[in-house]
VEXNUVEX-300677 format. One record per residue (C-alpha): residue in one letter; x, y, z. Coordinates in steps of 0.25 Angstrom, whole numbers, plus 5000, padded with zeros to 4 digits. Example, Ala and Ser with C-alpha at 12.3 -4.5 7.8 and 13.67 -1.06 7.14 Angstrom:
A504949825031S505549965029
# end
This chain:
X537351225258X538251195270X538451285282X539151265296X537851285304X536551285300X535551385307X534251355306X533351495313X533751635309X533151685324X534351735334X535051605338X535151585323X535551695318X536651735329X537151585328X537651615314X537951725317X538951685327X539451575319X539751655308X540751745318X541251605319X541651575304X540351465305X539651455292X538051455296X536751455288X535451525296X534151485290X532651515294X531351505288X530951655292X531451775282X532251865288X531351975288X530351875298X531451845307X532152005306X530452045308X529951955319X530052055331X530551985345X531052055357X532352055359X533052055374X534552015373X535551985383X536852065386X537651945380X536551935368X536952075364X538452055367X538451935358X537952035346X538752145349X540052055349X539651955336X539452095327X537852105328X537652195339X537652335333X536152345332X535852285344X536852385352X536252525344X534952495346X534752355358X534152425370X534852395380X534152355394X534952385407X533752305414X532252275415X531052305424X530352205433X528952255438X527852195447X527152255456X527052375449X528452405451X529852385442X530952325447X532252355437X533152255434X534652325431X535252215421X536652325420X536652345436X536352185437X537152125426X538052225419X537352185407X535852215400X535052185388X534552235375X533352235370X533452205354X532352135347X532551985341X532352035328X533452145328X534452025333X534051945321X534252075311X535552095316X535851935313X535451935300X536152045296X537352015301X537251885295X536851935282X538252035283X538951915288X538551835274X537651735283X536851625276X535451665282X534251585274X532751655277X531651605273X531951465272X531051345273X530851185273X532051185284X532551035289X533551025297X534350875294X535450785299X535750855313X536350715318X537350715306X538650815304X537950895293X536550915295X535650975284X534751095284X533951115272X532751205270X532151305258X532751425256X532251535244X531351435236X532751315237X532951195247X534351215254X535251115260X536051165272X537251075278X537651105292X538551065301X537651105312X536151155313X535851275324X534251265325X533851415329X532551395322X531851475335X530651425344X529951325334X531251275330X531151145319X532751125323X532451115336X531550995333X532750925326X533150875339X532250745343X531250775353X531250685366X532550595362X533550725360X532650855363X531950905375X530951015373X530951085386X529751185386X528851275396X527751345393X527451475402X525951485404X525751635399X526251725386X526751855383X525851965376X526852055369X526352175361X527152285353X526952425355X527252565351X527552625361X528752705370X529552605381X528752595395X530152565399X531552575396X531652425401X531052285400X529852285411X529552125416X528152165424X527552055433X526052085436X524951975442X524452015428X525451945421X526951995416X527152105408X528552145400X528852275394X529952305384X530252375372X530552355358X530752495353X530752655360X529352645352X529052495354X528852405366X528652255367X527552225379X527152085385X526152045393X525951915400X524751825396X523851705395X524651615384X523251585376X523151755375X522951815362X523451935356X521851975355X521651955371X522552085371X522152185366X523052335368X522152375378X522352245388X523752235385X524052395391X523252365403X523852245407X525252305403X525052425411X524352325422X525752245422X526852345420X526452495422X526752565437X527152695443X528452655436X528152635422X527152645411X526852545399X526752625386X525652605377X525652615363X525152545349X525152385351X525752325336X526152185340X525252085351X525851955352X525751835362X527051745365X526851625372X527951595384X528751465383X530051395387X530851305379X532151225378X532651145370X533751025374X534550995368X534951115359X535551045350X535450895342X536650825332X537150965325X535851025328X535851155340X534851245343X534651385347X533651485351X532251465353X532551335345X533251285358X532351375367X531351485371X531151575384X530151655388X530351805384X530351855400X531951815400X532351875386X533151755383X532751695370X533551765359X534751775370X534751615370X534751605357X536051685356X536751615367X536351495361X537151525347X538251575356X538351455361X538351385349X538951475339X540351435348X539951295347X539851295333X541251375333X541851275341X541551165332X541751215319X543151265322X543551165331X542751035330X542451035344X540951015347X541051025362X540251165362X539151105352X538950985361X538751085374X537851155367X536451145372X537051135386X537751275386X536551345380X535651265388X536151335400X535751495396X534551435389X534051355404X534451495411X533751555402X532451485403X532551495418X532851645418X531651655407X530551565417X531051655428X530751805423X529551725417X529151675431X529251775439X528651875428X527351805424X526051755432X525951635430X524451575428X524651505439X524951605450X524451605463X524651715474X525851645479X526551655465X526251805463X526851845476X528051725474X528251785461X528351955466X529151895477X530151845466X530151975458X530452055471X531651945475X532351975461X532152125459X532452165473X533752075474X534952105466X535351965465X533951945459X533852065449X535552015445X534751885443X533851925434X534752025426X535751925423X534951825416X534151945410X535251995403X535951875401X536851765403X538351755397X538151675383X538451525384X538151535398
# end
Protein backbone atom coordinates (compact mmCIF):
# COMPACT_ATOMS: atom_id res chain seq x y z
CA UNK A 1 0.00 0.00 0.00
CA UNK A 2 1.13 3.59 -0.34
CA UNK A 3 -0.58 6.58 1.09
CA UNK A 4 0.44 10.35 1.55
CA UNK A 5 0.51 10.21 5.47
CA UNK A 6 0.57 7.59 7.37
CA UNK A 7 -1.30 8.05 10.83
CA UNK A 8 -0.46 5.93 13.41
CA UNK A 9 -3.32 6.47 16.82
CA UNK A 10 -7.14 6.70 15.91
CA UNK A 11 -7.51 9.11 19.47
CA UNK A 12 -8.56 13.03 18.43
CA UNK A 13 -5.20 14.25 16.97
CA UNK A 14 -5.51 11.34 14.79
CA UNK A 15 -8.55 11.26 13.56
CA UNK A 16 -9.02 15.18 12.94
CA UNK A 17 -5.55 15.10 11.12
CA UNK A 18 -7.06 13.06 8.54
CA UNK A 19 -9.67 14.55 8.64
CA UNK A 20 -8.26 17.75 7.73
CA UNK A 21 -6.14 16.34 5.17
CA UNK A 22 -8.62 14.81 3.32
CA UNK A 23 -10.62 18.56 3.08
CA UNK A 24 -7.17 19.13 1.56
CA UNK A 25 -7.25 16.50 -1.44
CA UNK A 26 -4.20 14.41 1.00
CA UNK A 27 -4.48 10.87 0.74
CA UNK A 28 -3.97 9.38 4.52
CA UNK A 29 -4.19 5.88 6.25
CA UNK A 30 -5.21 5.94 10.09
CA UNK A 31 -4.36 2.75 12.01
CA UNK A 32 -4.69 1.72 15.84
CA UNK A 33 -4.57 -1.32 17.62
CA UNK A 34 -7.97 -0.65 19.59
CA UNK A 35 -11.36 -1.64 17.63
CA UNK A 36 -13.45 1.05 17.06
CA UNK A 37 -15.94 -0.03 19.48
CA UNK A 38 -12.92 0.38 22.40
CA UNK A 39 -11.95 3.67 21.18
CA UNK A 40 -16.10 4.96 20.39
CA UNK A 41 -16.73 3.24 24.27
CA UNK A 42 -13.91 4.51 26.42
CA UNK A 43 -15.80 7.41 28.21
CA UNK A 44 -13.44 10.66 28.84
CA UNK A 45 -14.57 14.03 29.62
CA UNK A 46 -14.66 16.44 27.15
CA UNK A 47 -14.29 20.44 27.71
CA UNK A 48 -13.43 22.01 24.28
CA UNK A 49 -12.44 25.55 23.51
CA UNK A 50 -14.40 28.13 21.39
CA UNK A 51 -11.94 27.63 18.67
CA UNK A 52 -12.07 23.56 19.05
CA UNK A 53 -15.94 23.70 18.30
CA UNK A 54 -15.32 26.35 15.67
CA UNK A 55 -12.88 24.15 13.81
CA UNK A 56 -15.70 21.34 13.86
CA UNK A 57 -18.49 23.34 12.84
CA UNK A 58 -16.40 24.92 9.88
CA UNK A 59 -14.76 21.31 8.58
CA UNK A 60 -18.39 19.71 8.44
CA UNK A 61 -18.26 17.72 11.95
CA UNK A 62 -19.94 19.98 14.18
CA UNK A 63 -23.71 19.11 13.78
CA UNK A 64 -23.90 16.91 16.94
CA UNK A 65 -21.74 18.87 18.89
CA UNK A 66 -23.97 22.07 18.27
CA UNK A 67 -27.66 20.11 18.87
CA UNK A 68 -26.51 18.58 21.89
CA UNK A 69 -22.53 20.21 23.30
CA UNK A 70 -23.60 22.21 26.50
CA UNK A 71 -22.44 25.23 26.09
CA UNK A 72 -20.74 26.92 29.32
CA UNK A 73 -21.05 30.90 29.46
CA UNK A 74 -18.42 30.28 32.64
CA UNK A 75 -17.44 28.50 35.72
CA UNK A 76 -17.59 28.69 39.50
CA UNK A 77 -14.68 29.31 41.94
CA UNK A 78 -15.28 28.46 45.56
CA UNK A 79 -13.19 28.60 48.92
CA UNK A 80 -14.15 29.71 51.73
CA UNK A 81 -17.45 28.43 51.45
CA UNK A 82 -18.36 30.94 49.05
CA UNK A 83 -18.63 30.99 44.84
CA UNK A 84 -17.08 33.32 42.84
CA UNK A 85 -18.50 33.17 39.04
CA UNK A 86 -16.36 33.42 36.29
CA UNK A 87 -18.51 35.12 33.01
CA UNK A 88 -16.28 33.57 30.13
CA UNK A 89 -19.15 35.65 27.54
CA UNK A 90 -18.95 38.98 29.73
CA UNK A 91 -14.92 38.42 29.82
CA UNK A 92 -14.07 37.07 26.49
CA UNK A 93 -17.17 37.00 24.04
CA UNK A 94 -16.54 33.63 23.71
CA UNK A 95 -17.43 30.10 25.98
CA UNK A 96 -16.91 26.39 26.04
CA UNK A 97 -18.67 23.33 25.41
CA UNK A 98 -18.73 20.54 27.30
CA UNK A 99 -18.86 17.26 24.92
CA UNK A 100 -17.37 14.11 25.98
CA UNK A 101 -13.96 12.77 24.01
CA UNK A 102 -15.66 9.84 22.88
CA UNK A 103 -18.66 11.77 21.08
CA UNK A 104 -15.72 13.83 19.35
CA UNK A 105 -14.21 10.48 18.10
CA UNK A 106 -17.87 8.97 16.89
CA UNK A 107 -18.22 12.17 14.89
CA UNK A 108 -14.63 11.47 13.28
CA UNK A 109 -15.17 7.96 12.38
CA UNK A 110 -18.23 8.50 10.93
CA UNK A 111 -17.35 11.18 8.95
CA UNK A 112 -14.39 9.38 7.68
CA UNK A 113 -16.24 6.39 7.16
CA UNK A 114 -18.86 8.70 4.66
CA UNK A 115 -15.69 10.42 3.34
CA UNK A 116 -14.46 6.84 2.11
CA UNK A 117 -11.46 7.08 4.67
CA UNK A 118 -8.85 4.14 5.06
CA UNK A 119 -9.31 3.53 8.92
CA UNK A 120 -7.68 0.01 9.99
CA UNK A 121 -8.92 -1.18 13.81
CA UNK A 122 -7.78 -3.71 15.50
CA UNK A 123 -4.27 -3.95 14.11
CA UNK A 124 -1.32 -5.23 15.57
CA UNK A 125 2.83 -6.08 15.35
CA UNK A 126 2.98 -2.20 14.36
CA UNK A 127 6.76 -0.99 13.24
CA UNK A 128 7.41 2.17 12.22
CA UNK A 129 10.75 2.19 9.73
CA UNK A 130 13.05 4.31 7.67
CA UNK A 131 11.81 7.84 9.20
CA UNK A 132 15.37 9.32 8.00
CA UNK A 133 14.82 8.23 4.42
CA UNK A 134 11.95 9.99 1.83
CA UNK A 135 9.69 6.98 2.03
CA UNK A 136 9.37 5.44 5.45
CA UNK A 137 7.53 2.20 6.01
CA UNK A 138 4.74 1.25 8.48
CA UNK A 139 3.96 -2.29 8.53
CA UNK A 140 1.63 -4.04 11.09
CA UNK A 141 -1.17 -6.94 11.05
CA UNK A 142 -4.30 -6.39 10.07
CA UNK A 143 -7.40 -9.11 9.97
CA UNK A 144 -5.16 -12.23 10.27
CA UNK A 145 -2.42 -10.44 7.07
CA UNK A 146 0.88 -8.47 7.51
CA UNK A 147 0.49 -5.11 5.63
CA UNK A 148 3.15 -2.87 4.29
CA UNK A 149 2.20 0.82 4.24
CA UNK A 150 4.63 3.32 2.22
CA UNK A 151 4.44 7.00 3.48
CA UNK A 152 5.67 9.99 2.51
CA UNK A 153 5.33 11.14 6.27
CA UNK A 154 4.49 9.37 9.44
CA UNK A 155 2.11 11.47 12.18
CA UNK A 156 2.70 9.46 15.62
CA UNK A 157 -0.75 10.22 17.54
CA UNK A 158 -0.44 6.90 19.10
CA UNK A 159 -1.63 8.84 22.65
CA UNK A 160 0.30 9.06 26.12
CA UNK A 161 2.24 5.72 25.93
CA UNK A 162 3.05 6.40 22.47
CA UNK A 163 5.68 3.62 20.62
CA UNK A 164 6.27 6.58 17.86
CA UNK A 165 7.22 8.76 20.19
CA UNK A 166 10.16 6.63 21.26
CA UNK A 167 11.37 6.63 17.50
CA UNK A 168 13.01 9.73 18.26
CA UNK A 169 16.61 8.92 19.93
CA UNK A 170 16.39 9.67 23.44
CA UNK A 171 19.18 12.11 24.89
CA UNK A 172 20.97 12.79 21.40
CA UNK A 173 17.57 14.08 19.51
CA UNK A 174 14.65 13.93 22.30
CA UNK A 175 14.13 15.63 25.58
CA UNK A 176 11.63 14.22 27.80
CA UNK A 177 10.36 16.93 29.85
CA UNK A 178 8.23 15.53 32.76
CA UNK A 179 6.55 16.64 36.31
CA UNK A 180 4.93 14.73 38.54
CA UNK A 181 2.24 16.53 40.78
CA UNK A 182 2.33 14.95 44.27
CA UNK A 183 -1.59 14.17 44.47
CA UNK A 184 -4.49 12.40 42.13
CA UNK A 185 -7.72 12.96 41.21
CA UNK A 186 -10.68 10.46 42.50
CA UNK A 187 -13.45 10.70 39.82
CA UNK A 188 -16.61 8.74 40.22
CA UNK A 189 -19.77 8.51 38.12
CA UNK A 190 -23.12 9.11 39.42
CA UNK A 191 -26.72 9.23 38.66
CA UNK A 192 -27.96 11.97 39.66
CA UNK A 193 -29.48 15.57 38.76
CA UNK A 194 -26.70 18.55 38.14
CA UNK A 195 -25.74 20.37 41.55
CA UNK A 196 -24.93 23.10 39.16
CA UNK A 197 -25.53 24.52 35.78
CA UNK A 198 -21.82 25.20 35.75
CA UNK A 199 -18.24 23.66 36.41
CA UNK A 200 -17.52 24.29 40.21
CA UNK A 201 -13.44 24.44 40.98
CA UNK A 202 -13.60 24.29 45.03
CA UNK A 203 -10.59 24.93 46.90
CA UNK A 204 -10.80 23.65 50.65
CA UNK A 205 -7.74 23.03 53.34
CA UNK A 206 -9.20 19.36 52.53
CA UNK A 207 -8.00 19.26 49.30
CA UNK A 208 -9.79 20.28 45.79
CA UNK A 209 -12.98 19.29 44.67
CA UNK A 210 -14.52 19.67 40.89
CA UNK A 211 -18.06 19.30 40.08
CA UNK A 212 -19.24 18.94 36.51
CA UNK A 213 -21.71 17.11 34.55
CA UNK A 214 -21.86 14.46 31.96
CA UNK A 215 -25.64 14.21 31.35
CA UNK A 216 -29.10 16.00 33.03
CA UNK A 217 -29.11 12.59 34.85
CA UNK A 218 -25.37 11.98 35.13
CA UNK A 219 -22.41 13.97 36.69
CA UNK A 220 -18.72 13.40 36.81
CA UNK A 221 -17.25 14.39 40.40
CA UNK A 222 -13.52 14.59 41.44
CA UNK A 223 -11.97 14.59 44.53
CA UNK A 224 -8.31 15.35 45.42
CA UNK A 225 -6.18 12.65 47.05
CA UNK A 226 -3.08 10.85 48.14
CA UNK A 227 -1.58 9.47 44.63
CA UNK A 228 -1.07 5.84 46.57
CA UNK A 229 -5.21 5.82 47.23
CA UNK A 230 -7.13 3.21 46.27
CA UNK A 231 -10.63 3.01 44.76
CA UNK A 232 -11.33 0.80 48.05
CA UNK A 233 -9.93 3.61 50.62
CA UNK A 234 -13.33 5.33 49.22
CA UNK A 235 -16.10 3.90 49.82
CA UNK A 236 -19.71 6.31 48.76
CA UNK A 237 -20.15 7.16 52.10
CA UNK A 238 -16.46 9.00 52.66
CA UNK A 239 -16.52 10.18 49.23
CA UNK A 240 -20.22 12.37 50.10
CA UNK A 241 -18.77 13.73 53.18
CA UNK A 242 -15.74 15.02 51.85
CA UNK A 243 -17.60 16.26 48.83
CA UNK A 244 -20.08 18.00 50.78
CA UNK A 245 -17.11 18.95 53.25
CA UNK A 246 -15.34 20.59 50.06
CA UNK A 247 -18.03 22.08 47.99
CA UNK A 248 -21.69 22.47 49.74
CA UNK A 249 -22.78 26.05 51.24
CA UNK A 250 -25.55 28.25 51.67
CA UNK A 251 -25.31 28.74 47.95
CA UNK A 252 -25.40 25.20 46.57
CA UNK A 253 -25.90 21.64 47.37
CA UNK A 254 -23.96 18.47 45.78
CA UNK A 255 -26.65 15.80 44.75
CA UNK A 256 -26.18 12.54 45.63
CA UNK A 257 -27.26 9.53 43.94
CA UNK A 258 -26.06 5.71 42.70
CA UNK A 259 -22.07 5.83 42.30
CA UNK A 260 -21.46 3.29 38.95
CA UNK A 261 -17.92 4.09 38.06
CA UNK A 262 -14.64 4.90 40.93
CA UNK A 263 -11.49 5.63 39.21
CA UNK A 264 -8.09 7.16 40.36
CA UNK A 265 -6.03 9.28 37.70
CA UNK A 266 -2.67 10.17 38.54
CA UNK A 267 -1.54 14.06 37.80
CA UNK A 268 1.32 14.61 35.50
CA UNK A 269 2.97 16.87 33.06
CA UNK A 270 4.74 15.93 30.04
CA UNK A 271 6.51 17.39 26.84
CA UNK A 272 7.96 16.28 24.46
CA UNK A 273 10.82 18.12 22.14
CA UNK A 274 11.22 18.02 19.67
CA UNK A 275 7.86 17.10 18.01
CA UNK A 276 8.97 15.77 15.26
CA UNK A 277 12.20 13.58 13.75
CA UNK A 278 13.25 13.10 9.75
CA UNK A 279 9.49 12.62 8.35
CA UNK A 280 8.51 11.63 11.77
CA UNK A 281 5.76 14.57 13.74
CA UNK A 282 3.86 13.97 16.63
CA UNK A 283 0.80 15.05 18.06
CA UNK A 284 -1.51 14.89 21.12
CA UNK A 285 -0.58 13.23 24.18
CA UNK A 286 2.11 11.53 21.95
CA UNK A 287 3.76 14.88 22.19
CA UNK A 288 2.33 15.93 25.52
CA UNK A 289 -0.12 15.74 28.50
CA UNK A 290 -1.55 18.25 31.02
CA UNK A 291 -3.22 17.92 34.07
CA UNK A 292 -7.15 17.87 33.71
CA UNK A 293 -7.57 21.28 36.03
CA UNK A 294 -6.90 23.56 32.48
CA UNK A 295 -9.04 21.44 30.11
CA UNK A 296 -6.49 21.50 27.56
CA UNK A 297 -5.51 17.98 26.33
CA UNK A 298 -7.97 17.21 23.56
CA UNK A 299 -7.79 21.04 22.50
CA UNK A 300 -3.76 20.54 21.97
CA UNK A 301 -4.33 17.84 20.24
CA UNK A 302 -6.42 19.63 17.58
CA UNK A 303 -4.35 22.57 17.40
CA UNK A 304 -1.58 20.58 16.88
CA UNK A 305 -3.07 18.87 13.62
CA UNK A 306 -4.24 22.37 12.68
CA UNK A 307 -1.01 23.14 12.51
CA UNK A 308 0.25 20.44 10.79
CA UNK A 309 -2.61 19.53 8.40
CA UNK A 310 -1.50 23.25 6.63
CA UNK A 311 1.92 21.93 6.85
CA UNK A 312 1.39 19.09 5.16
CA UNK A 313 -0.87 21.25 2.60
CA UNK A 314 2.04 23.50 1.91
CA UNK A 315 4.36 20.78 1.03
CA UNK A 316 2.29 18.49 -1.08
CA UNK A 317 1.02 21.19 -3.36
CA UNK A 318 3.83 23.38 -3.19
CA UNK A 319 7.08 21.61 -2.50
CA UNK A 320 7.77 24.09 0.23
CA UNK A 321 8.65 22.57 3.68
CA UNK A 322 9.02 25.86 5.32
CA UNK A 323 5.91 25.14 7.73
CA UNK A 324 6.89 21.32 8.31
CA UNK A 325 10.48 22.59 9.50
CA UNK A 326 8.63 25.30 12.14
CA UNK A 327 6.62 22.77 13.35
CA UNK A 328 7.55 21.91 16.82
CA UNK A 329 8.16 25.61 17.48
CA UNK A 330 4.73 26.83 16.47
CA UNK A 331 2.78 24.27 18.40
CA UNK A 332 5.34 24.44 21.14
CA UNK A 333 4.17 27.85 21.79
CA UNK A 334 0.09 26.98 22.81
CA UNK A 335 1.40 23.68 24.13
CA UNK A 336 4.14 25.81 27.00
CA UNK A 337 1.12 28.20 27.48
CA UNK A 338 -0.85 25.43 28.08
CA UNK A 339 1.23 23.72 30.48
CA UNK A 340 1.73 27.08 32.45
CA UNK A 341 -2.06 27.87 32.48
CA UNK A 342 -2.59 24.03 33.52
CA UNK A 343 0.16 24.36 36.68
CA UNK A 344 -1.45 27.38 37.50
CA UNK A 345 -5.43 26.55 38.12
CA UNK A 346 -3.57 23.37 39.56
CA UNK A 347 -1.50 25.53 41.79
CA UNK A 348 -3.57 27.69 43.07
CA UNK A 349 -6.62 24.78 43.38
CA UNK A 350 -4.80 22.08 45.32
CA UNK A 351 -3.05 21.60 48.78
CA UNK A 352 -0.03 20.72 48.28
CA UNK A 353 1.61 18.05 50.73
CA UNK A 354 3.74 20.57 51.61
CA UNK A 355 1.70 23.42 53.00
CA UNK A 356 2.56 25.50 55.62
CA UNK A 357 0.16 28.30 57.16
CA UNK A 358 2.09 30.83 55.17
CA UNK A 359 0.99 28.83 51.73
CA UNK A 360 -2.67 28.52 52.71
CA UNK A 361 -3.25 32.15 53.42
CA UNK A 362 -0.60 33.11 50.22
CA UNK A 363 -2.75 30.66 48.28
CA UNK A 364 -6.53 32.49 49.37
CA UNK A 365 -4.86 35.64 48.90
CA UNK A 366 -4.25 34.66 45.07
CA UNK A 367 -7.74 33.45 44.75
CA UNK A 368 -9.26 36.68 46.02
CA UNK A 369 -6.59 38.83 43.60
CA UNK A 370 -8.08 37.15 40.52
CA UNK A 371 -11.77 36.92 41.35
CA UNK A 372 -12.07 40.14 42.64
CA UNK A 373 -10.18 42.00 39.81
CA UNK A 374 -11.42 42.02 36.25
CA UNK A 375 -8.08 41.95 34.70
CA UNK A 376 -7.51 38.79 36.91
CA UNK A 377 -11.02 36.81 36.18
CA UNK A 378 -10.17 38.24 31.89
CA UNK A 379 -7.07 36.30 32.73
CA UNK A 380 -8.32 33.34 33.51
CA UNK A 381 -11.25 33.25 31.10
CA UNK A 382 -9.04 33.76 28.10
CA UNK A 383 -6.82 30.77 28.50
CA UNK A 384 -9.91 28.99 29.71
CA UNK A 385 -11.61 29.20 26.90
CA UNK A 386 -9.06 29.30 24.57
CA UNK A 387 -6.35 30.76 22.61
CA UNK A 388 -6.60 31.42 18.58
CA UNK A 389 -5.44 28.06 16.81
CA UNK A 390 -1.65 28.25 15.79
CA UNK A 391 -1.09 30.74 18.37
Amino acid sequence: MQTQVGIVGAGPAGLMLSHLLHLNGIDSVVIDTRTREDIEGTIRAGVLEQSTVDLMTETGVGERVKRIGQVHEGIEIRYNGRGHRIDFTELTGRAVTLYPQHEVLKDLIARRVEDGGDLRFGVTDVRVEGLTTDKPVISFSHEGRTETLECAFVAGCDGSRSTTRTLIPAGEVRQDLFRQYPFAWFGILVEAPPSSDELIYANHENGFALISTRTPTVQRLYLQVDPDDEVDDWPDDRIWEELHTRVSGEDVTIEEGRIFSKSVLPFRSYVCEPMQHGRLFLAGDAAHTVPPTGAKGMNLAIADVYVLAKAFARCFERGDTQLLDSYTDTALRRVWRAQHFSWWMTSMLHRMPESSGFDRKRQLAELDVITSSAAGRRLLAENYVGLPLEL
